[in-house]
C-alpha positions as CSV (number, residue, x, y, z in Angstrom):
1,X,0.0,0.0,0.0
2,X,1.3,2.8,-0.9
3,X,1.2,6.5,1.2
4,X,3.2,9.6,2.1
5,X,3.8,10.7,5.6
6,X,4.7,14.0,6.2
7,X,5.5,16.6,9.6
8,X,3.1,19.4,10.1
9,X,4.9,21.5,12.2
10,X,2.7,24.1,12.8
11,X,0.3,21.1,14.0
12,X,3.5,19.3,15.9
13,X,2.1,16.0,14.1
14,X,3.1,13.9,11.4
15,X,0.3,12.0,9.3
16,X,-0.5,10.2,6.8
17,X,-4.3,10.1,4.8
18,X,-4.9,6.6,3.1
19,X,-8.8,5.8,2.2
20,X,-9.6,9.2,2.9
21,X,-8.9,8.2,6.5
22,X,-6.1,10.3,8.8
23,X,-3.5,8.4,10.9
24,X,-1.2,10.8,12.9
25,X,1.5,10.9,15.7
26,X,1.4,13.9,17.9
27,X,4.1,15.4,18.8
28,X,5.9,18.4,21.0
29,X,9.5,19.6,20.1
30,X,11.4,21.3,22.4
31,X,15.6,22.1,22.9
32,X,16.3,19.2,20.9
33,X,14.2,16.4,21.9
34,X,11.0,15.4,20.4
35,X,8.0,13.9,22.8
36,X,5.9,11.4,21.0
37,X,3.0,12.1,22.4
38,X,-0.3,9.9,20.8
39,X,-0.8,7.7,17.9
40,X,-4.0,7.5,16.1
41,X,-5.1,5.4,13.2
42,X,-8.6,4.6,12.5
43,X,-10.1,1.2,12.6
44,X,-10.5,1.0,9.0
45,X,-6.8,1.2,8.6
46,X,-5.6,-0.6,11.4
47,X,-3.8,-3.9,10.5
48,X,-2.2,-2.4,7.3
49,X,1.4,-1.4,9.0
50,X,0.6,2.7,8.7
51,X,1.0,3.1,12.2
52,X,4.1,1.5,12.1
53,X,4.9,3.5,8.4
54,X,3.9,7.0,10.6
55,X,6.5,6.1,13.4
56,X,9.4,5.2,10.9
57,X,9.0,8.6,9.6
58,X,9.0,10.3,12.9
59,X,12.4,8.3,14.0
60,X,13.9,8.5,10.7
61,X,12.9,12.6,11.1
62,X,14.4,12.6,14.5
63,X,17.6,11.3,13.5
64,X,18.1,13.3,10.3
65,X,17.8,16.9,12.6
66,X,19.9,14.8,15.3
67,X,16.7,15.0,17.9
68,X,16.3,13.0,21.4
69,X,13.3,10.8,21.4
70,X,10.8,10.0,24.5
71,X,8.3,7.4,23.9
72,X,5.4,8.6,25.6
73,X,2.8,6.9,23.3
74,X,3.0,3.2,24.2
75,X,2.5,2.1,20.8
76,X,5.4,4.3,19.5
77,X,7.7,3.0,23.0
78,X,6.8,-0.6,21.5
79,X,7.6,0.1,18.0
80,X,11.6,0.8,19.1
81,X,11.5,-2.2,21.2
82,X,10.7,-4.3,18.0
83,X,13.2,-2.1,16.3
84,X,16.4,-2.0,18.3
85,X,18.1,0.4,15.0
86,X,16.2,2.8,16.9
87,X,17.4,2.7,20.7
88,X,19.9,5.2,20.3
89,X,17.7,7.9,20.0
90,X,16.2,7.4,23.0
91,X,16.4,9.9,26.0
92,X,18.2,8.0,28.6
C-alpha cells in the first residue's frame, strides 16, 4: 500500500491520509528532543502497518535533525522495542 507521511509543524504532528482516513503521531519539540505524544489510526486502517509506516517517519525525522526521542505513546515506545536500529535515539 502505498502513502506519504509528512510533519506538520505548525500542528507538531506527522500523518498520513490513506482511504480518505487520517492516521497521525502527535508530537511536541522542544531544545532538541521530540515527545511522541499519541498515535491515532482509524479502525478501518488498522492492521495495514501505517502506524508502524507514521512512526518510521517520525524516528527516521528525528535522527536526520539529530533529535532526542521520548516514547510517551505506548504504541510508539513498542515500535523501538521491536526495532532496536532505533534505541539510540532514545532519552536515557
Amino acid at each position: 500500500m502505498d502513502y506519504i507521511v509528512q510533519n506538520l509543524p505548525e500542528e507538531s504532528r506527522f500523518e498520513t491520509t490513506v482511504e480518505g482516513k487520517t492516521a497521525y503521531l502527535d508530537y511536541h519539540l522542544s531544545d532538541g528532543v521530540i515527545i511522541l505524544l499519541y498515535a491515532y489510526t482509524p479502525v478501518e486502517l488498522r492492521g495495514k502497518g501505517i502506524a508502524g509506516g507514521v512512526v518510521k517517519f517520525a524516528l527516521d525525522y528525528s535522527r536526520a535533525n539529530k533529535l532526542k526521542v521520548i516514547p510517551q505513546c505506548p504504541y510508539t515506545h513498542y515500535y523501538i522495542q521491536r526495532h532496536p536500529e532505533y534505541q539510540d535515539l532514545m532519552v536515557g
